[in-house]
N, CA, C and O atoms as CSV, one atom per row, in Angstrom:
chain,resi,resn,atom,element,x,y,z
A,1,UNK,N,N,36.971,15.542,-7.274
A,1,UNK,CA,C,36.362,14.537,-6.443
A,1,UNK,C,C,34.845,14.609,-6.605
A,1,UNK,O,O,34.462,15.775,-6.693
A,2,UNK,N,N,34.039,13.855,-6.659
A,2,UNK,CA,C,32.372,13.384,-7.139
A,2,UNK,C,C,32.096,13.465,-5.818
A,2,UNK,O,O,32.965,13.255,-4.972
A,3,UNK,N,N,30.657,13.829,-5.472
A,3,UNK,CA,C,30.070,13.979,-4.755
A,3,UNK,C,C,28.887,12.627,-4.454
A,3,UNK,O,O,28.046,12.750,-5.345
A,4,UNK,N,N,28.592,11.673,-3.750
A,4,UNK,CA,C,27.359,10.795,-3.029
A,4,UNK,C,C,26.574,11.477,-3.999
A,4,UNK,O,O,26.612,12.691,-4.200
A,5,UNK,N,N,25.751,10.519,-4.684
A,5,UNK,CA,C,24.517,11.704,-5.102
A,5,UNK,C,C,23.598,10.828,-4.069
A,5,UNK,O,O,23.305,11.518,-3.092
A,6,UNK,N,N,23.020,9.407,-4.003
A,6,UNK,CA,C,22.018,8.767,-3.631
A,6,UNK,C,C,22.401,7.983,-1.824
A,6,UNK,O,O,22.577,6.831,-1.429
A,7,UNK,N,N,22.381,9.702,-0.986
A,7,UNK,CA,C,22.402,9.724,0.344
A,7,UNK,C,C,21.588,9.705,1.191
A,7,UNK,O,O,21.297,10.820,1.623
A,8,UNK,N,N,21.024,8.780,1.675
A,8,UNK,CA,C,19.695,9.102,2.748
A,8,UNK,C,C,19.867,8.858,3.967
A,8,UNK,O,O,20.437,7.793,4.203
A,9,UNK,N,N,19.458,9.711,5.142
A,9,UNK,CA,C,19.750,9.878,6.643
A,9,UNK,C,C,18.532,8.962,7.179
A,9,UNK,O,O,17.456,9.231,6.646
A,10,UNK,N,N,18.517,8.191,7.896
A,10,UNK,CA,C,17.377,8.148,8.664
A,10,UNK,C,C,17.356,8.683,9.983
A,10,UNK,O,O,18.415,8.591,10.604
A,11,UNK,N,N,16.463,9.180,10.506
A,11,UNK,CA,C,17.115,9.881,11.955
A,11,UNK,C,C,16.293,8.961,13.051
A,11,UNK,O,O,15.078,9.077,12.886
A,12,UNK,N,N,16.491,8.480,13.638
A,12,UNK,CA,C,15.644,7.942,15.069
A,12,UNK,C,C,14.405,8.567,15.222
A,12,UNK,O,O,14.295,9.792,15.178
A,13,UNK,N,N,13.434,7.784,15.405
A,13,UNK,CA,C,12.111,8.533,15.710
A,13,UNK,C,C,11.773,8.859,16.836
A,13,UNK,O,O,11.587,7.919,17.608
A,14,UNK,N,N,11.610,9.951,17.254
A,14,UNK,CA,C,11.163,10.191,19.458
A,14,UNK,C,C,10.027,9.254,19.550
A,14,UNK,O,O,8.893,9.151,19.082
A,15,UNK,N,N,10.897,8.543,20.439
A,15,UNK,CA,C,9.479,7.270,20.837
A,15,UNK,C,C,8.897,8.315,22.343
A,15,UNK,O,O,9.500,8.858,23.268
A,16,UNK,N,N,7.578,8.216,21.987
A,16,UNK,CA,C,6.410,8.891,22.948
A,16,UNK,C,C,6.440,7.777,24.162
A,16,UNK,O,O,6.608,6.584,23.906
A,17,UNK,N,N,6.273,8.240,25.433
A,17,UNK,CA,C,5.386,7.008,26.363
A,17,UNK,C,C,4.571,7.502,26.579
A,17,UNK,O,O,4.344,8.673,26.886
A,18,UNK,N,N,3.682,6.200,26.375
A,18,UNK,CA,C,1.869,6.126,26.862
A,18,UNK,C,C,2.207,6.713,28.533
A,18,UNK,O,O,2.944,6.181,29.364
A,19,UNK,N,N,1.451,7.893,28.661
A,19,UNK,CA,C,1.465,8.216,30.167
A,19,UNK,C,C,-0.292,7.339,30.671
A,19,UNK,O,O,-1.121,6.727,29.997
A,20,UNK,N,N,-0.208,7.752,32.346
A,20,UNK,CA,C,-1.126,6.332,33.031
A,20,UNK,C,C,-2.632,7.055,32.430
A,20,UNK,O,O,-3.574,6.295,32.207
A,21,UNK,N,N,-2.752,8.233,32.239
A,21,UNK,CA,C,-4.152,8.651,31.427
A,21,UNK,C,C,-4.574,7.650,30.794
A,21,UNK,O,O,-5.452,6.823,31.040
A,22,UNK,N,N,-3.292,7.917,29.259
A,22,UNK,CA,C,-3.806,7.222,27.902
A,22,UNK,C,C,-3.895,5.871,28.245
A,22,UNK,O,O,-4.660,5.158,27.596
A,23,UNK,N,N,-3.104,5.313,29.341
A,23,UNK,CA,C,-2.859,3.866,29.482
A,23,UNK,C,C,-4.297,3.735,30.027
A,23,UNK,O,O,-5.033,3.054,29.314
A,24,UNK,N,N,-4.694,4.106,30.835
A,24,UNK,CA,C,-6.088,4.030,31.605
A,24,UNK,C,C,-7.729,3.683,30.379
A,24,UNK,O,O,-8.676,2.897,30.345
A,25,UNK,N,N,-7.180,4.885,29.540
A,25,UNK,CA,C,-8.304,4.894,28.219
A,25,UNK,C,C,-8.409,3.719,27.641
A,25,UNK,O,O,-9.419,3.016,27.674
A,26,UNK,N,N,-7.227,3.418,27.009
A,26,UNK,CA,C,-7.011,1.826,26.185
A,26,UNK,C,C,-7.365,1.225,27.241
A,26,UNK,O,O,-8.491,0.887,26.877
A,27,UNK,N,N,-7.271,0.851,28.225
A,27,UNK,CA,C,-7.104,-0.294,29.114
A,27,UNK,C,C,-9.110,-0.592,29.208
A,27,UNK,O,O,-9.783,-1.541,28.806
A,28,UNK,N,N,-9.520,0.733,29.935
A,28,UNK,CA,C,-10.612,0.541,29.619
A,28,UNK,C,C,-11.728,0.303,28.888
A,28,UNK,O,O,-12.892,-0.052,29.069
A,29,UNK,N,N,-10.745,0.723,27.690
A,29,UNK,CA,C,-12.062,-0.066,26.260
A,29,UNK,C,C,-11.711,-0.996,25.688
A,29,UNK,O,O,-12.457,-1.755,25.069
A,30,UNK,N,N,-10.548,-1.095,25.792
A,30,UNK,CA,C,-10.237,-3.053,25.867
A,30,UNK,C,C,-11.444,-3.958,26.480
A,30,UNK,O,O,-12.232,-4.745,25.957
A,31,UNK,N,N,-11.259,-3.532,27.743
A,31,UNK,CA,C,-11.756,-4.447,28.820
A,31,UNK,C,C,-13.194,-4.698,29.050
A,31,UNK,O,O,-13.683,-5.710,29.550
A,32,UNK,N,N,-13.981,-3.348,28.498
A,32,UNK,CA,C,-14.829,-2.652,29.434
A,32,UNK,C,C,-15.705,-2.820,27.732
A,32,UNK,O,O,-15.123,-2.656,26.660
A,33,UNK,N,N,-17.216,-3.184,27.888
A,33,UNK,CA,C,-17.897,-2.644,26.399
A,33,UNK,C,C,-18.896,-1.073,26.964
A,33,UNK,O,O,-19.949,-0.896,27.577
A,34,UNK,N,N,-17.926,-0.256,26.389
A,34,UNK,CA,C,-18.878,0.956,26.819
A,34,UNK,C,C,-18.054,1.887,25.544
A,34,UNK,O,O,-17.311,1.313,24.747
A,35,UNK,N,N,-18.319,3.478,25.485
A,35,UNK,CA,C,-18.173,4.520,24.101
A,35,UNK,C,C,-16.475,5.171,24.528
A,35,UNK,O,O,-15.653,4.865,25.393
A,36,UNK,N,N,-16.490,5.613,24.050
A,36,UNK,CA,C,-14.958,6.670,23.943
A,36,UNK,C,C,-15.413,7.646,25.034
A,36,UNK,O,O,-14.550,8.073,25.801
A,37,UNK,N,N,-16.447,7.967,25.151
A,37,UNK,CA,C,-16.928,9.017,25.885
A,37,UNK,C,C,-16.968,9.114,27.675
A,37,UNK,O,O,-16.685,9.928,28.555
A,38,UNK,N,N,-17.638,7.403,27.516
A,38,UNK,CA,C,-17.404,6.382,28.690
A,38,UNK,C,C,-15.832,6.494,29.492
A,38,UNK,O,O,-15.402,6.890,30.576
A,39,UNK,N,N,-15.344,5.936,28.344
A,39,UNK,CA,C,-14.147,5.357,29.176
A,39,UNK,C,C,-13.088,6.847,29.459
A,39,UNK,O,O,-12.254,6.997,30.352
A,40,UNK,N,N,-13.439,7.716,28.471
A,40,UNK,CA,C,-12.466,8.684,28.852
A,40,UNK,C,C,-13.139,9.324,30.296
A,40,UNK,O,O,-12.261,9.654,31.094
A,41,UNK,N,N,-14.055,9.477,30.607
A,41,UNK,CA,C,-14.244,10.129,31.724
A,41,UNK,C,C,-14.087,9.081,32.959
A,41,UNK,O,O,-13.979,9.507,34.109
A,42,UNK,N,N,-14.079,7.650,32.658
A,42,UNK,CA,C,-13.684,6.936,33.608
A,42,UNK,C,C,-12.038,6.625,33.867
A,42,UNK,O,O,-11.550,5.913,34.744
A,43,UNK,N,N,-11.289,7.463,32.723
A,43,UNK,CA,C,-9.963,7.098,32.483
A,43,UNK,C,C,-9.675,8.943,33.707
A,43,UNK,O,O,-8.789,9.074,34.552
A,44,UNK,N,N,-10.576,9.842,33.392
A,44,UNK,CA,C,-10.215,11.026,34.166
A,44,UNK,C,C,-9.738,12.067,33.328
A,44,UNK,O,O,-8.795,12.828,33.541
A,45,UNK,N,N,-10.531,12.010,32.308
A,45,UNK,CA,C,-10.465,13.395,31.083
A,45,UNK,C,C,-11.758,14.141,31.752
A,45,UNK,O,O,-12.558,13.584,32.504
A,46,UNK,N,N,-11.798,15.166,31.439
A,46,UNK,CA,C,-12.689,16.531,31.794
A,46,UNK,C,C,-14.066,15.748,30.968
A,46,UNK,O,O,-14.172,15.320,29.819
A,47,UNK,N,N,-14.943,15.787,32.021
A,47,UNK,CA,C,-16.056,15.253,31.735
A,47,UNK,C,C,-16.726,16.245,30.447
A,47,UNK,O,O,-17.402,15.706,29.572
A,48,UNK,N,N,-16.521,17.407,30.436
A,48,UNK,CA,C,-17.200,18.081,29.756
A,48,UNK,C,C,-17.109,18.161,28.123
A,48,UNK,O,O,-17.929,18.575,27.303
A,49,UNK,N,N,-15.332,17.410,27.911
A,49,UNK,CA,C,-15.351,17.453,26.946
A,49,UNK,C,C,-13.955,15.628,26.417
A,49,UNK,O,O,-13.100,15.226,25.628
A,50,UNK,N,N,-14.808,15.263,27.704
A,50,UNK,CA,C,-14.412,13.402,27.673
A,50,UNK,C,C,-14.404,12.822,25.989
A,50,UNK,O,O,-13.432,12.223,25.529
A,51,UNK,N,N,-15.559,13.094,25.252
A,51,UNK,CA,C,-15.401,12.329,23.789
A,51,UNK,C,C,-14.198,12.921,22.991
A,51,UNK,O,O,-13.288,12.307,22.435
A,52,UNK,N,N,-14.394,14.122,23.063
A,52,UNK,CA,C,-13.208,14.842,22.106
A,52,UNK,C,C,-11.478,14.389,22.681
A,52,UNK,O,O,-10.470,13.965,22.115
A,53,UNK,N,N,-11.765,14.680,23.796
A,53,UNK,CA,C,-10.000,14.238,24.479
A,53,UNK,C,C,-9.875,12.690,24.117
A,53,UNK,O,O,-9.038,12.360,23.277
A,54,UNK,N,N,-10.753,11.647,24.777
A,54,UNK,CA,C,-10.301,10.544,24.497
A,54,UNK,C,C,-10.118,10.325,22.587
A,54,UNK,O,O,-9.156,9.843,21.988
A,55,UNK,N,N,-11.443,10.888,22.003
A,55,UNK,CA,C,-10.905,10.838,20.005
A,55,UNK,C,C,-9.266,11.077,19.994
A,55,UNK,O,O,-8.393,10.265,19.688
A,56,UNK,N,N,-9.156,12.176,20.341
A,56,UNK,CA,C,-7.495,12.510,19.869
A,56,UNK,C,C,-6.713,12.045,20.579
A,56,UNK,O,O,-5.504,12.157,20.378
A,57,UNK,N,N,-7.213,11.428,21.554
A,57,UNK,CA,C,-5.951,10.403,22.338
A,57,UNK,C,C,-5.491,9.559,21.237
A,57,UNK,O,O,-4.387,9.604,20.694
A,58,UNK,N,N,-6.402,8.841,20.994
A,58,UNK,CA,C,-6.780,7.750,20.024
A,58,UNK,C,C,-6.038,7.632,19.176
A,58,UNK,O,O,-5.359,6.628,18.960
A,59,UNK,N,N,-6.044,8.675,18.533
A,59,UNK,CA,C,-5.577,9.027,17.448
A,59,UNK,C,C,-3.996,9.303,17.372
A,59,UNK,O,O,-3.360,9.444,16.328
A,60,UNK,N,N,-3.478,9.354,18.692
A,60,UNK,CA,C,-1.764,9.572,18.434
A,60,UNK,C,C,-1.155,8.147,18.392
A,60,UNK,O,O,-1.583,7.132,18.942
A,61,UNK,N,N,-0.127,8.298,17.662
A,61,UNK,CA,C,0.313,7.083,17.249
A,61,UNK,C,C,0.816,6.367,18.330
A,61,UNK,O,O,0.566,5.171,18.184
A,62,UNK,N,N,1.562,6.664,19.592
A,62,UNK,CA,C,1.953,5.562,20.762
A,62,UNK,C,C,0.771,5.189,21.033
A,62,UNK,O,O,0.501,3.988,21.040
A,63,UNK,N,N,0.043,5.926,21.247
A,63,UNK,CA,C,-1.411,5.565,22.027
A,63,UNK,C,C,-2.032,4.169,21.344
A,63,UNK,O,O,-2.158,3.116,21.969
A,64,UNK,N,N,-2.428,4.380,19.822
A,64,UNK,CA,C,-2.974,3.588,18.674
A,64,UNK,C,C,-2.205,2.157,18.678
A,64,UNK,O,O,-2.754,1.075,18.472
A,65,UNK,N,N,-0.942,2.345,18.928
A,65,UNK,CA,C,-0.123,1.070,18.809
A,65,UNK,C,C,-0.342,0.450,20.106
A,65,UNK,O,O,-0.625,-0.747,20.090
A,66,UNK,N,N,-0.246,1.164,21.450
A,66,UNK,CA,C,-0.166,0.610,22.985
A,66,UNK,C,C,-1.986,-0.094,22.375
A,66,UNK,O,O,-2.113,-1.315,22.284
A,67,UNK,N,N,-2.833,0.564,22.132
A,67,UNK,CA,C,-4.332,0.044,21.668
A,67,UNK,C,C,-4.025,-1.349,21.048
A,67,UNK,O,O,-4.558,-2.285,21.643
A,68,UNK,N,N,-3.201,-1.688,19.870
A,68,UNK,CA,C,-3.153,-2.629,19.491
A,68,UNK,C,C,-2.746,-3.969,20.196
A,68,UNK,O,O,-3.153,-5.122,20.051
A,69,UNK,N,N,-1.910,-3.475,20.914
A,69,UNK,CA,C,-1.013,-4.714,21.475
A,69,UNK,C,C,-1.910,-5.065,22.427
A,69,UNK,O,O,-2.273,-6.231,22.578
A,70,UNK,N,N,-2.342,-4.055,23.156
A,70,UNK,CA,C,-3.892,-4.722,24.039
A,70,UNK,C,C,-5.204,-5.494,23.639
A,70,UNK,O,O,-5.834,-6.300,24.323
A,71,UNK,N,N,-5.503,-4.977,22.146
A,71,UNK,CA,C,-6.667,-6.384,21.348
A,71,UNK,C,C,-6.084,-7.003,21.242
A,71,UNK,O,O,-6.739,-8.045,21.265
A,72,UNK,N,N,-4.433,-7.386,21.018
A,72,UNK,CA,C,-4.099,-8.781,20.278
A,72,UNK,C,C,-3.870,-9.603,21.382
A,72,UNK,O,O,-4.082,-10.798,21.174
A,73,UNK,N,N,-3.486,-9.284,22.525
A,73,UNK,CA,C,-3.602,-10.363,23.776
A,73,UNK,C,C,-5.048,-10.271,24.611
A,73,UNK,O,O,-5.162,-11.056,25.552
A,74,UNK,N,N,-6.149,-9.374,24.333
A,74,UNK,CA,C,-7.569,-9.433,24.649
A,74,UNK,C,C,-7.596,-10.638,23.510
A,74,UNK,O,O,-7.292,-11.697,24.057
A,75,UNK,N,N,-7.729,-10.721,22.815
A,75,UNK,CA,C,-7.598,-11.758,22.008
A,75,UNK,C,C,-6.789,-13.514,22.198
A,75,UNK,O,O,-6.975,-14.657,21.782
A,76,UNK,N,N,-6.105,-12.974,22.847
A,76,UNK,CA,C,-5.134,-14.085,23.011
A,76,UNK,C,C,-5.757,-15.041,24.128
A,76,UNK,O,O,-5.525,-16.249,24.101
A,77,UNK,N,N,-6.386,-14.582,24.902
A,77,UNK,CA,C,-7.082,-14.385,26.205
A,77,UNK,C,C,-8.131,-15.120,26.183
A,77,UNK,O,O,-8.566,-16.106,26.777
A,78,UNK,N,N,-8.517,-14.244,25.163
A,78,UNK,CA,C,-10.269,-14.590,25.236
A,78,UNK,C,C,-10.294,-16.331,23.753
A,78,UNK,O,O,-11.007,-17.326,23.627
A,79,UNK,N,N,-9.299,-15.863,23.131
A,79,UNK,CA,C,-9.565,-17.394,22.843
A,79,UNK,C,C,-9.311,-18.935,23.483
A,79,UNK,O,O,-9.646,-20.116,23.393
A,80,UNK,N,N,-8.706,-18.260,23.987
A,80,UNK,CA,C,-8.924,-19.684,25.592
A,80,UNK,C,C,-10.110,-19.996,25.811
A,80,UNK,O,O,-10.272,-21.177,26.118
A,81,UNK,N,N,-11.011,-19.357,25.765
A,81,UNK,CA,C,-12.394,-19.485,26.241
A,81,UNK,C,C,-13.310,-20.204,24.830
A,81,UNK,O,O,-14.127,-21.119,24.925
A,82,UNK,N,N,-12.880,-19.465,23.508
A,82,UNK,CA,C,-13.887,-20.070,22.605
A,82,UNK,C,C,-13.431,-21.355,22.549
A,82,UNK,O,O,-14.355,-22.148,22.728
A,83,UNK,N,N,-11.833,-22.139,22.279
A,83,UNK,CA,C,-11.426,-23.044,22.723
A,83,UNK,C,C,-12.439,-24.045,23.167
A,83,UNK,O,O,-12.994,-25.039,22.698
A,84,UNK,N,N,-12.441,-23.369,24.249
A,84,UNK,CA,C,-13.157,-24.387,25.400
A,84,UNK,C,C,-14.835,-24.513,25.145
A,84,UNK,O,O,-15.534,-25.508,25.338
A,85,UNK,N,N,-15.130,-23.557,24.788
A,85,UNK,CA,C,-16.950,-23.892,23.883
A,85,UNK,C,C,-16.874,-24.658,23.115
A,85,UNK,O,O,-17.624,-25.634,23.107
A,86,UNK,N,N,-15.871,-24.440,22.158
A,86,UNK,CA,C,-16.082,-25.029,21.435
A,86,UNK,C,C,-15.534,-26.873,21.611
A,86,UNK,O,O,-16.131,-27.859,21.181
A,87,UNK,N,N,-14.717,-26.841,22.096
A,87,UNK,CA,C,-14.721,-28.291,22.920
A,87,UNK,C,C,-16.088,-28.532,23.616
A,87,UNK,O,O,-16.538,-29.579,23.150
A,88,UNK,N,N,-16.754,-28.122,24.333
A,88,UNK,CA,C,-17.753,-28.993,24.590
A,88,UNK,C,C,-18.796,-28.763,24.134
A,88,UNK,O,O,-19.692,-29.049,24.928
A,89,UNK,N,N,-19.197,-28.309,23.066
A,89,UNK,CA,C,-20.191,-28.076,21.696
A,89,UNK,C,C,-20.233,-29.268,21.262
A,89,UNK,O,O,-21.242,-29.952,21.089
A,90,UNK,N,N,-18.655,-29.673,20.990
A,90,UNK,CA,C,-17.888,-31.066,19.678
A,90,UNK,C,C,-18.387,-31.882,20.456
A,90,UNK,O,O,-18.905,-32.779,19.792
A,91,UNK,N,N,-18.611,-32.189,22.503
A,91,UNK,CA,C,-18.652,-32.989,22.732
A,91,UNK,C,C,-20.255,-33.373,23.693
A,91,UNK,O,O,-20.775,-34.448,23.989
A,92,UNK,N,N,-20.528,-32.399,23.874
A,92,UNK,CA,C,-21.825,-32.505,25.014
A,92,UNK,C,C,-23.348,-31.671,24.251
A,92,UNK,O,O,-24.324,-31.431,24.963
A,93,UNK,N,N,-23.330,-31.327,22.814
A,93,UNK,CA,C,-24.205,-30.419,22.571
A,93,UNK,C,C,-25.344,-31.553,22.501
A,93,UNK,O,O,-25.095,-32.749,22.353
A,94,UNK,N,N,-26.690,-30.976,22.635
A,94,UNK,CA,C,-27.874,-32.378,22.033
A,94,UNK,C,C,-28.058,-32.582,20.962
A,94,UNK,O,O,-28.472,-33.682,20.597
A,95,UNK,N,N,-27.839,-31.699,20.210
A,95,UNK,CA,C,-28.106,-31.250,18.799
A,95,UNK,C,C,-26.695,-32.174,17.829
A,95,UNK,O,O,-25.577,-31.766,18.141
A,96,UNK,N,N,-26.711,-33.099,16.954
A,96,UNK,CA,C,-25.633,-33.756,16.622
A,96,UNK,C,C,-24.954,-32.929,15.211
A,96,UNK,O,O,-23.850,-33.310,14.820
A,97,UNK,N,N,-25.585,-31.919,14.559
A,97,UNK,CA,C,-25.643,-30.853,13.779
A,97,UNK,C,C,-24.524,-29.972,14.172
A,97,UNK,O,O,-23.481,-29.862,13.527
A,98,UNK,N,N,-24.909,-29.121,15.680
A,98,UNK,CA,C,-23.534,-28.456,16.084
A,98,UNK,C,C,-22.664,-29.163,16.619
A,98,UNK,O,O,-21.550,-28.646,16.693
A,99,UNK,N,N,-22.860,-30.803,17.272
A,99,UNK,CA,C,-21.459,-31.441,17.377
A,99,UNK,C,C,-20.687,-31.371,16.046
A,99,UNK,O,O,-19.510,-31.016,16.105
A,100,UNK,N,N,-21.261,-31.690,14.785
A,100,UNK,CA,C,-20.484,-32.035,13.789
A,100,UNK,C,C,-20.086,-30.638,13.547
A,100,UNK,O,O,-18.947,-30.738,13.090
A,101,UNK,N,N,-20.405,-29.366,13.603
A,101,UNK,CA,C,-20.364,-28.287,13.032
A,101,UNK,C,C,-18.934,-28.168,14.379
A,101,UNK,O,O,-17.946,-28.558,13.756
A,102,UNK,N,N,-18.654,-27.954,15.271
A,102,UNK,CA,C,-17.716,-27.398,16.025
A,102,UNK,C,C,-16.895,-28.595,15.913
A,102,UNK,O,O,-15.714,-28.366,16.175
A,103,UNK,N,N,-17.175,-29.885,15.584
A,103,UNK,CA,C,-15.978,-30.728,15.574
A,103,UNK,C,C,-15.536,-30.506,14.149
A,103,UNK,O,O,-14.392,-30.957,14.083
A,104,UNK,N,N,-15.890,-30.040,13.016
A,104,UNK,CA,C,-15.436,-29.402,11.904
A,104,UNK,C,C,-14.475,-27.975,11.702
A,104,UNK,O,O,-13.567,-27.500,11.020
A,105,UNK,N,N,-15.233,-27.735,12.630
A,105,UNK,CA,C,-14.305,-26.478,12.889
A,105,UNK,C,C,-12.939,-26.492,13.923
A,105,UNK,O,O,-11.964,-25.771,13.709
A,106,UNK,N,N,-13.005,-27.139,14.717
A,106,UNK,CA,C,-11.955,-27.306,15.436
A,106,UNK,C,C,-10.738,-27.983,14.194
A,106,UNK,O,O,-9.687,-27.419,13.891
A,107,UNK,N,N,-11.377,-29.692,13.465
A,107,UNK,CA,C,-10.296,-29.522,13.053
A,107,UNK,C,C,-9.778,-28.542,11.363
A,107,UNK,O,O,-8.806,-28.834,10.665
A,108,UNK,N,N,-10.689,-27.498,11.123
A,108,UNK,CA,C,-9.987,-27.209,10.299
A,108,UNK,C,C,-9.532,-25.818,11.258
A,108,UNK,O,O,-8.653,-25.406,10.501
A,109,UNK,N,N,-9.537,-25.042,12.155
A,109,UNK,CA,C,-8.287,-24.704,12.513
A,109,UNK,C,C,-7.013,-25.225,13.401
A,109,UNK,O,O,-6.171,-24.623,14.066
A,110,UNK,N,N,-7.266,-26.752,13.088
A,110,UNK,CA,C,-5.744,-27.689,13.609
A,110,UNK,C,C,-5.734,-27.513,12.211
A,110,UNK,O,O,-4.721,-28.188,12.025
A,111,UNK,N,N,-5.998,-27.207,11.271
A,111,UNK,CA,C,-4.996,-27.461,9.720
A,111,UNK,C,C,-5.599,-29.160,9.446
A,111,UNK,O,O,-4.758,-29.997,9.118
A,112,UNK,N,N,-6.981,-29.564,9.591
A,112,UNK,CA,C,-6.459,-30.572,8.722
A,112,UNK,C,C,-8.444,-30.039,8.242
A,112,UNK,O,O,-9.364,-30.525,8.899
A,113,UNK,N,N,-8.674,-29.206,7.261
A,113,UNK,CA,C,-9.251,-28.970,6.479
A,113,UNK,C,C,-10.052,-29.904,5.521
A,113,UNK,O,O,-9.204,-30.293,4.718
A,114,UNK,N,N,-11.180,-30.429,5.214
A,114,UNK,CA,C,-11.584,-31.083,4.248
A,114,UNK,C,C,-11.314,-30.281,3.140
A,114,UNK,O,O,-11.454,-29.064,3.262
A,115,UNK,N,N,-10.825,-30.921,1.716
A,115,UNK,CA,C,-10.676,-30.233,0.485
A,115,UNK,C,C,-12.047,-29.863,-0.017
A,115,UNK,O,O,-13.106,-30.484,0.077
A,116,UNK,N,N,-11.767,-28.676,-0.584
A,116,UNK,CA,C,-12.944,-27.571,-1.250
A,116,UNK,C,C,-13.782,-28.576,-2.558
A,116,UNK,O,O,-13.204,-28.709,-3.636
A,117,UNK,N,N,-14.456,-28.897,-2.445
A,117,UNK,CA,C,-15.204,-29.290,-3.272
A,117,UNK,C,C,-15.542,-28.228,-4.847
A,117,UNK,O,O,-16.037,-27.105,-4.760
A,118,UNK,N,N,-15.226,-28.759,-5.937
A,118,UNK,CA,C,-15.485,-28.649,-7.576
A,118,UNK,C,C,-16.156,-29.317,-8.178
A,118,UNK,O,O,-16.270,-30.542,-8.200
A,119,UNK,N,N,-16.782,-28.323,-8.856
A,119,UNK,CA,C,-18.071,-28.893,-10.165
A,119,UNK,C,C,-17.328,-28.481,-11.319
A,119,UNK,O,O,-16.667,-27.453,-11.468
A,120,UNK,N,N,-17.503,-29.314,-12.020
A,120,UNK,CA,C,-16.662,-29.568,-13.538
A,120,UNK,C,C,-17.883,-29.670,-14.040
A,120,UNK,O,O,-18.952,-30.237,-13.814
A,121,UNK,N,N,-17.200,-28.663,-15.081
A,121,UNK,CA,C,-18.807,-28.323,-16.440
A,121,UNK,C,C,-17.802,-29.486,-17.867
A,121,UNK,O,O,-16.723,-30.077,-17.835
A,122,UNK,N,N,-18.527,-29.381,-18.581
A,122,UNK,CA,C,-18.231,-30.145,-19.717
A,122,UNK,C,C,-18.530,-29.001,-20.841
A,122,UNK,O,O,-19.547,-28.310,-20.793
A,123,UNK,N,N,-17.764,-28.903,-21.626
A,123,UNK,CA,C,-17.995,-27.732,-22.469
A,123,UNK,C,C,-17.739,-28.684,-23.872
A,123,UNK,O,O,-16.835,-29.480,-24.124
A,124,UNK,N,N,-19.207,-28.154,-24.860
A,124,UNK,CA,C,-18.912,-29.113,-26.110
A,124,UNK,C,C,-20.604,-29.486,-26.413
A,124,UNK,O,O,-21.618,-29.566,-25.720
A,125,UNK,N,N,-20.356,-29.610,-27.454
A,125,UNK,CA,C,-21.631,-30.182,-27.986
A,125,UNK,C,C,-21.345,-32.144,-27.780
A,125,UNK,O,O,-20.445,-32.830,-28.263
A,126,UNK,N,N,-22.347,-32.500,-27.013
A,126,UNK,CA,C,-22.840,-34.003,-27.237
A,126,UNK,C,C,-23.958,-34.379,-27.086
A,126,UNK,O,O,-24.706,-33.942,-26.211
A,127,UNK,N,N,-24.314,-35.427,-28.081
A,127,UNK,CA,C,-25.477,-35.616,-27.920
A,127,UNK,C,C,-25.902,-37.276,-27.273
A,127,UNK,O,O,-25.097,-38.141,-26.927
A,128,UNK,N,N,-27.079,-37.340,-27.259
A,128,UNK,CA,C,-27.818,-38.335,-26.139
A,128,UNK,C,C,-29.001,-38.965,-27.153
A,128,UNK,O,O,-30.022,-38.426,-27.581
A,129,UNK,N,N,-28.516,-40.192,-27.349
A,129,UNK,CA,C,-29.602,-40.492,-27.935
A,129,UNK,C,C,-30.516,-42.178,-27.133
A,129,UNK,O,O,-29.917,-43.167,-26.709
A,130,UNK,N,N,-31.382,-42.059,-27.152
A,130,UNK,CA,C,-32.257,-42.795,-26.187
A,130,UNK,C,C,-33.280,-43.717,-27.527
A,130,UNK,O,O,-34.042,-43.215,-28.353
A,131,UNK,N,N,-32.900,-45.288,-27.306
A,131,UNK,CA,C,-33.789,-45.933,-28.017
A,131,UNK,C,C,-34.550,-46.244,-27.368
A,131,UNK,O,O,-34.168,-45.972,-26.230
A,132,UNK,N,N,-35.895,-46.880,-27.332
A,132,UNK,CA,C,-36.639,-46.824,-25.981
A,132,UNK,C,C,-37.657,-48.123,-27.441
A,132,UNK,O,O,-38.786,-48.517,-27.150
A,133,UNK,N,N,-37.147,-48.462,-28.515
A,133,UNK,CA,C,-38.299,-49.732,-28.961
A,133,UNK,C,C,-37.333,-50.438,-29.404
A,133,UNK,O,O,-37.552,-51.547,-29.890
């Protein structure tokens, strides 16, 4: 009887939970514009050595991922707002330069893009000849 040669296990990975510390850290430098140093001692790491604890928070992978999912809806969030500048840029600015500039931009991220403009060279010898009597 032959033996499996090409057997591979995958085993379940121990999913970590963000405890309310790490949750506290991310949350606050999401939110908050201040250092690692900042927020960990406002998150309630040992002031004395706040930069180093919050770095290696950082650095563990639940933590890094819970981090992510918090810019991408800080994000989600906050573009509601450019949205809305930029709507009344397109519509109330004095300047008719950044109306056209934010009403350009609005619609090329609706997808309707002006096509990229090309310069076509001519490759070749021709010549030009000019009678002028």
């Amino acid at each position: 009887m032959s033996q499996p040669t090409n057997i591979s296990v995958t085993l379940p990975k121990k999913v970590t939970k963000i405890n309310d510390r790490q949750k506290a850290l991310v949350d606050i430098l999401v939110r908050e514009n201040c250092s690692i140093e900042e927020a960990s001692k406002q998150a309630g790491y040992k002031v004395s050595s706040a930069r180093e604890q919050g770095s290696a928070t950082l650095r563990k992978p639940h933590v890094a991922e819970y981090m992510y999912q918090q810019i991408q809806q800080s994000f989600g969030i906050n573009s509601l707002s450019a949205i809305h500048t930029l709507n009344k840029l397109a519509t109330k600015a004095n300047s008719e330069y950044v109306q056209m500039e934010s009403a350009k931009d609005i619609l090329d991220r609706a997808g309707f893009k002006a096509p990229d403009k090309h310069q076509h060279q001519m490759v070749g010898d021709f010549k030009v000849h000019i009678d002028l009597g």
